[in-house]
C-alpha angles and dihedrals in degrees: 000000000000122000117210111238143209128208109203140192092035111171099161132063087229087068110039079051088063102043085048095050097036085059108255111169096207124027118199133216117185129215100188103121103205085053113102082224090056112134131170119247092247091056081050093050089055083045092052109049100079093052117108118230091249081076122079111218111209127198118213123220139179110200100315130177123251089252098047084057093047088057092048099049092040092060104052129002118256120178093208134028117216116217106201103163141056097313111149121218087261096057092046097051085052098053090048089052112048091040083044084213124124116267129216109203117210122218121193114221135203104139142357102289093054086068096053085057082072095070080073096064098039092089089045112043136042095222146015139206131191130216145183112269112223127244117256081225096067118084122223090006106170120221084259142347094074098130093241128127127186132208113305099195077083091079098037106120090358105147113207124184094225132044108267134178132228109235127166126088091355112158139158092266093052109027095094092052096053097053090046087053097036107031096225125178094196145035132206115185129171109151096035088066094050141100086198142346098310112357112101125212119233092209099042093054092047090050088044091054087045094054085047090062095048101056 
């Protein structure tokens, strides 16, 4: 079986390259600007470009106004928005709507009740990930990219009602074994391809992509 992976937080052509010719299915820009993989639609827009359409761009946002979508999505074309903050189901349904793009809802895990908030989402988004939520007791901890994973028996045998993706201290050398615990059918990683906050790692995606196609 091969999952279908996304390679998120992407600021360089190199290394959107790499996640396109290693065979991502999503690639991920993020807007949230306290985030080290933070990049401006019109740099996204460069980065794009040379994207196929076989590949899904994705557009990363923390609880962002209506306007302040307007002006991403004006700037460079996405085919999802990623939600990856607070955002009720409310305020998801309304996004969806009025963009009129699909929407992956984040959830952030750390034991079993985290995931039935997800039921909550399953009417609204088209998708959901969950993520590792990330302890109070972290400064400075981001919505996501923190290099943490939870307990992914969590998911075994879970059946959800939309496609979702498994995210959180995802990396090449365990990659195989989280998809064989959780069942995921997809795969988002950002700091396990990475040398450093932000700075992806050609190899490492490449060697991420590989361990999705031998699962």
């Amino acid at each position: 079986m091969t999952v279908s992976a996304k390679i998120c937080g992407l600021k360089t052509p190199k290394t959107v390259a790499a996640a396109v010719a290693g065979g991502a299915s999503l690639v991920g820009f993020n807007f949230y600007a306290k985030s080290p993989r933070s990049v401006d639609p019109a740099t996204v827009k460069r980065l794009a470009a040379d994207v196929p359409t076989t590949v899904r761009t994705v557009g990363v946002i923390v609880d962002e106004n209506d306007a302040r979508i307007a002006e991403i999505l004006g700037a460079c074309e996405l085919d999802l928005l990623q939600l990856h903050g607070h955002e009720t189901p409310e305020r998801v349904a309304q996004i969806r709507a009025r963009f009129g793009k699909q929407v992956i809802k984040a959830i952030p895990v750390s034991d079993a009740a985290d995931l039935e908030r997800a039921a909550a989402y399953e009417d609204v988004a088209d998708y959901l990930m969950f993520d590792a939520k990330p302890p109070k007791s972290m400064a400075n901890a981001l919505p996501g990219g923190n290099a943490l994973s939870f307990d992914w028996t969590l998911l075994a045998g879970r059946r959800l009602q939309r496609p979702w993706l498994l995210a959180g201290g995802l990396t090449p050398d365990n990659l195989i074994e989280a998809v064989r615990i959780s069942g995921a059918p997809m795969v988002d990683v950002s700091s396990g391809v990475e040398d450093r906050p932000g700075e992806k790692n050609i190899s490492k995606i490449k060697a991420f992509l590989d361990a999705s196609r031998r699962i």
